[in-house]
C-alpha positions, -999 to 999 in steps of 0.1 A, spaced: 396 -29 -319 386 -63 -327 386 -78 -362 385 -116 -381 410 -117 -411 416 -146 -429 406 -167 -402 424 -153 -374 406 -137 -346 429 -103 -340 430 -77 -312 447 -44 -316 454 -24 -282 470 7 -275 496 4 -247 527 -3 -234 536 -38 -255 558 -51 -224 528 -44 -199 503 -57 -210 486 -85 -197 471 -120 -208 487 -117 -243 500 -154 -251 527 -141 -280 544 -106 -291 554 -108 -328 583 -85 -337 608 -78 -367 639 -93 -356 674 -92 -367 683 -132 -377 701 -135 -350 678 -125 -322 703 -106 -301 686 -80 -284 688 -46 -299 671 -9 -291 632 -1 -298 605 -23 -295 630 -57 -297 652 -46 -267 623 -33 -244 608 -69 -253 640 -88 -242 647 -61 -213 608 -71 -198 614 -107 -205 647 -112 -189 675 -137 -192 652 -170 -192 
């Protein structure tokens, strides 16, 4: 699905976040620290790796 709000062209897909492909950023709740935790922010920093 495919949608302009506000001014912003946005894209919703159903998938795997950490597989897919050609996304430029993945915005997620994080803690203030940004130390990788469980859910959707550890598989995120798991697929990313150290760098």
């Amino acid at each position: 699905m495919q949608f302009f709000y506000q001014g912003v062209d946005l894209q919703i897909i159903q998938g795997n976040i950490v597989d897919q492909k050609g996304i430029d950023a993945v915005v997620n709740a994080a803690n203030a620290g940004l130390r990788k935790g469980a859910g959707v922010a550890g598989a995120i920093h798991q697929a990313a790796g150290p760098e």
